[in-house]
C-alpha positions in Angstrom: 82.6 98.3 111.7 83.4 99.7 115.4 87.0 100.5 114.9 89.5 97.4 115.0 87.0 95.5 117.1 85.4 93.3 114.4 82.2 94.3 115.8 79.4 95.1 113.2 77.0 97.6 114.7 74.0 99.0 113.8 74.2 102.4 112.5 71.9 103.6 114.6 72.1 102.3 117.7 70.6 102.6 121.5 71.6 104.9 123.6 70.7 104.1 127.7 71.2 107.6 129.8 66.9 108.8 128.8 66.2 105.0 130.9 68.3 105.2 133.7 68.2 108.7 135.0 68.1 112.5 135.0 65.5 113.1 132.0 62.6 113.5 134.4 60.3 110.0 135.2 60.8 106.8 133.3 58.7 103.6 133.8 61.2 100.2 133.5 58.3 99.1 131.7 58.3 101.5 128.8 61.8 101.5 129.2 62.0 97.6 128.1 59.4 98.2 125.7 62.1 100.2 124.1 64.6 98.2 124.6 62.8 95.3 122.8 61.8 97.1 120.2 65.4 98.4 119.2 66.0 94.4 119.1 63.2 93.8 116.8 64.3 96.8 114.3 67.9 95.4 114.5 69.5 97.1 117.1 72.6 95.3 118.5 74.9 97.6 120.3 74.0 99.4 123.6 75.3 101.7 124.8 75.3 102.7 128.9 77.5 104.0 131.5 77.2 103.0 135.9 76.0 106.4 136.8 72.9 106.2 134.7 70.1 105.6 137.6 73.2 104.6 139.7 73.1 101.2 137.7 69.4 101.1 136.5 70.0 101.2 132.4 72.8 98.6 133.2 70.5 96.3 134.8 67.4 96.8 131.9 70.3 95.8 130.0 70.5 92.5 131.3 66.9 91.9 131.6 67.1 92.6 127.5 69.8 89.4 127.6 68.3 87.5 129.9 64.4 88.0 127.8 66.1 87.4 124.6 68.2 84.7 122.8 69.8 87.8 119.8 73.0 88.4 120.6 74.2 92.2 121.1 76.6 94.3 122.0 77.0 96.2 125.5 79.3 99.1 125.9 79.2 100.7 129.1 81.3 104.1 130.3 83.4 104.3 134.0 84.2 107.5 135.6 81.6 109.6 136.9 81.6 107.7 139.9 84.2 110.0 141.2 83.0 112.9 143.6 85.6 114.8 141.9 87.0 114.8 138.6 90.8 114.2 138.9 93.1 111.9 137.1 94.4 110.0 139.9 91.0 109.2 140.4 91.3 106.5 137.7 93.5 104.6 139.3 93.7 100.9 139.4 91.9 100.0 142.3 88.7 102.3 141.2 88.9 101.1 137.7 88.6 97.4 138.5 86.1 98.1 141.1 83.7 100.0 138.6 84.0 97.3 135.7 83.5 94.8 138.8 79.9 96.5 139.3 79.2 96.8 136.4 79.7 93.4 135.2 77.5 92.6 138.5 74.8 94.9 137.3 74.8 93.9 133.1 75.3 90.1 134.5 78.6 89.9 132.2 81.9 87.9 132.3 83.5 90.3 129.7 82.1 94.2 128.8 82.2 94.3 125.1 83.6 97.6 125.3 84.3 100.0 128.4 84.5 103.4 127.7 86.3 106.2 130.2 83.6 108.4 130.8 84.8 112.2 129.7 87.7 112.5 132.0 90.2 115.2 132.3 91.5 116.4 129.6 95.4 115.8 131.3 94.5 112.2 131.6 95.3 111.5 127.5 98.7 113.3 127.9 99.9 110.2 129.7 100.0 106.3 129.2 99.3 105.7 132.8 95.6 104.8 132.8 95.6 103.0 129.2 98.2 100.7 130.7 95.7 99.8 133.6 93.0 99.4 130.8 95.5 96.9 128.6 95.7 95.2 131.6 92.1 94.8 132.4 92.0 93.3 128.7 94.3 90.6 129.6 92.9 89.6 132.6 89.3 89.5 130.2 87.6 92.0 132.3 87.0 94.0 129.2 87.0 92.9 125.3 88.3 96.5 124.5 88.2 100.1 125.6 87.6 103.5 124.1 86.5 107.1 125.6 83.5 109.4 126.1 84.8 113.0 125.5 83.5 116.7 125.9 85.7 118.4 123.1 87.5 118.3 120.2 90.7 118.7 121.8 90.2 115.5 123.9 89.2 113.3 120.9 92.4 114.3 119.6 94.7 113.7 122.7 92.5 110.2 123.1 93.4 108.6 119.7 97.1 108.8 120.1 96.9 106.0 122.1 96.7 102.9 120.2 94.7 100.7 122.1 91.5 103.6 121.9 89.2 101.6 119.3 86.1 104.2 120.1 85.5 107.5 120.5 82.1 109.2 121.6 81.6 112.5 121.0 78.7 114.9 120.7 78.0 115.2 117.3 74.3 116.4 115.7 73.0 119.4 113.3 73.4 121.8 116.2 77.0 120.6 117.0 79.6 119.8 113.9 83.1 121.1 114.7 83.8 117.3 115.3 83.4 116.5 111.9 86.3 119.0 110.5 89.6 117.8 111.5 89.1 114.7 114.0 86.6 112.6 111.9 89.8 112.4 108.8 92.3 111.7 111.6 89.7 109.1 113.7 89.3 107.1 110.1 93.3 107.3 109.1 93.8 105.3 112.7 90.6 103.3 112.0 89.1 104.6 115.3 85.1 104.3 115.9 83.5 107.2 116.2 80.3 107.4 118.4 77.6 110.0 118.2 75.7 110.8 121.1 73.5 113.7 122.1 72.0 113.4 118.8 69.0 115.1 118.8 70.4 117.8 120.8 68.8 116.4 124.3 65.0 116.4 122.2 65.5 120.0 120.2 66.1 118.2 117.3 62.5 116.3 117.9 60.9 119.1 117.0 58.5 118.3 119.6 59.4 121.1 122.3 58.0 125.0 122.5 58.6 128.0 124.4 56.2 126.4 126.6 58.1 123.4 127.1 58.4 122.1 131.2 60.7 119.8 132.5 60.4 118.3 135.6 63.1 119.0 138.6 64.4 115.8 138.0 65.4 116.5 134.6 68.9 117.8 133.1 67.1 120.1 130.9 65.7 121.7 133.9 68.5 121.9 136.4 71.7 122.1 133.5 71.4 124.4 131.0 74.5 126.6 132.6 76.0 123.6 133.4 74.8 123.7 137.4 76.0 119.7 137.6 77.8 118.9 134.3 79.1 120.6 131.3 76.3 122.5 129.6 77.2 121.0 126.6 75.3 117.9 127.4 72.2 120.0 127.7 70.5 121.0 124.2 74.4 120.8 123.0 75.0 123.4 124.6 72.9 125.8 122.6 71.1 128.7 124.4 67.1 127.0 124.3 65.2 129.9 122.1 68.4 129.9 119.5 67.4 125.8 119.7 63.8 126.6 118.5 64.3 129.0 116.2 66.6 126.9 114.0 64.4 123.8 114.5 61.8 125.9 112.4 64.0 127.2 109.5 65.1 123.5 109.3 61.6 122.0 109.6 61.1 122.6 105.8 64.0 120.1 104.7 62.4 117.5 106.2 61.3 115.0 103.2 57.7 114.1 103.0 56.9 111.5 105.2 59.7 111.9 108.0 60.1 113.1 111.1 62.4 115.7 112.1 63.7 113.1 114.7 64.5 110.6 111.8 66.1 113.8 109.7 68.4 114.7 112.3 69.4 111.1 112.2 69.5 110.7 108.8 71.9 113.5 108.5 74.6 112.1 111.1 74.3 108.9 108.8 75.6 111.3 105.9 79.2 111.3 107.6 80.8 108.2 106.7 83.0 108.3 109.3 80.9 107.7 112.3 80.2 104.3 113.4 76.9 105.3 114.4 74.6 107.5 116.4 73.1 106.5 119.7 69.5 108.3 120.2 67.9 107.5 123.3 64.3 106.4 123.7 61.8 106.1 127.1 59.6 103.7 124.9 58.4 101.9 121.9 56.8 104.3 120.1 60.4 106.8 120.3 62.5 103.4 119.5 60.5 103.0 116.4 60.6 106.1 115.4 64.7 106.5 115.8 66.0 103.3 114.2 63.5 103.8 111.5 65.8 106.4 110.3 68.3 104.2 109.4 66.1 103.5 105.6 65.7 106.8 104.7 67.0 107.9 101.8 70.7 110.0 102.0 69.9 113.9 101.7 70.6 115.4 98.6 73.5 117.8 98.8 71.9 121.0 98.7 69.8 119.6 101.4 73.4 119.3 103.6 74.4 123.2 102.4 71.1 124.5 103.5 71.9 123.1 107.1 75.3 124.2 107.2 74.0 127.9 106.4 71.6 127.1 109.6 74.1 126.2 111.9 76.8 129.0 110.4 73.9 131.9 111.0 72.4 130.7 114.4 74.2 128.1 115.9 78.3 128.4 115.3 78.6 131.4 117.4 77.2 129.7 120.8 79.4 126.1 120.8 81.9 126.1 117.9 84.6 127.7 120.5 83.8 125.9 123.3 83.7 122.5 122.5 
């Protein structure tokens, strides 16, 4: 249940930023593939945001609706439109006229959910832009609202505010401060909680060397100091070799017969508090692979300490300050 929506989403769900832009080529082919395939495994809650492609994963989106009689849930995020990050920025008039292009682009009366897309921080230390949002509710531009946040810090500022029913928040085996003092608080105020990131931008795959390339056109290439957005959204944050050489001393907790991929989602399924996780996928084959995760069997505790010790020797010193 997604927070005091009502909606009932799939615990793993899709995430849209891999099909829209900034992860390097994608064909809206293979990126439909995936997007009926998530249907098929059943998927119903999708996530997106306008920036991604400038509109492209928004507009897949409503190719899905309009190729498909399911029903499903669309969240998308507003924001990043904004040459600059400021909070006047989200004012009224830009807030209506991004939900207005995006309802254009997912071919929507209503978004199911709009989330504000990792603002400043001194936005949640005032009412001012939740009032505009309770207002966009009433005139049914928007079923509900929650927020996309970088850090701890803002997850806690967001969910004083009682009309937040969501938040999303990077949260994976390579990043788990989240889960120490804002999951208890997010469930006491029966707020959603959103995982995103993962798989640690594809480290948690398994699939990526020392070798590894990335094209120009892709995050991992151009952000990894956080050239055009905070590193954190870039491998988590974590420095790329550190990345590998954790992905190896976890390899061997994998059960028989998974996938890395499917045990880093596995494990985010462990915390009860999350709503659900939202991988990405550029095609059928990574779809299937994700949302199979959702069957696996839970990890047996000693499974959960041995990752803890992982991220406690490699990992904690690199993000658990900074994010």
């Amino acid at each position: 249940m997604l927070g005091r929506t009502g909606f009932n989403v799939s615990s793993i769900s899709f995430g849209a930023w891999a099909i829209g832009g900034t992860w390097g080529q994608v064909q809206d082919e293979d990126s439909m593939g995936a997007l009926h395939k998530a249907l098929d495994m059943g998927v119903n809650f999708f996530d997106t945001a306008d920036v991604y492609g400038d509109g492209r994963s928004e507009r897949l989106i409503a190719q899905l609706r309009s190729e498909r009689s399911e029903p499903f849930f669309v969240t998308t995020k507003a924001g990043r439109r904004l040459p600059k990050q400021t909070v006047e920025g989200y004012s009224k008039e830009n807030l209506h006229a991004w939900v207005k292009r995006s309802l254009d682009n997912l071919k929507l009366e209503t978004i199911d959910l709009l989330q504000l897309h990792c603002p400043p921080t001194d936005l949640y230390r005032s009412d001012a832009v939740f009032t505009i949002l309770d207002e966009m509710k009433s005139l049914g531009m928007i079923r509900h609202y929650g927020i996309s946040v970088e850090t701890v810090e803002e997850a806690m500022l967001g969910i004083q505010h009682e009309g937040v029913q969501s938040v999303q928040i990077i949260f994976n085996l390579f990043r788990r401060k989240p889960s120490e003092v804002f999951f208890a608080e997010a469930a006491k105020r029966q707020v959603g909680i959103l995982a995103r990131v993962p798989l640690a931008s594809g480290l948690l795959t398994g699939k990526m060397s020392a070798a590894s390339s990335f094209s120009a056109d892709d995050h991992r290439a151009f952000n990894r100091n956080g050239e055009a957005f905070d590193k954190g959204e870039t491998f988590s944050g974590v420095p790329y070799s550190i990345g590998l050489e954790a992905v190896e001393r976890l390899r061997p907790l994998v059960p028989a017969g998974s996938s890395l991929t499917q045990f880093a989602l596995r494990w985010i399924g462990m915390f009860s508090e999350v709503t659900c996780s939202i991988p990405g996928a550029k095609n059928a084959v990574q779809a299937e692979q994700n949302f199979a995760a959702a069957d696996l069997a839970p990890l047996e505790p000693d499974v959960m300490q041995a990752t803890q010790a992982i991220y406690d020797d490699l990992i904690r010193e690199h993000v658990h300050g900074s994010w």
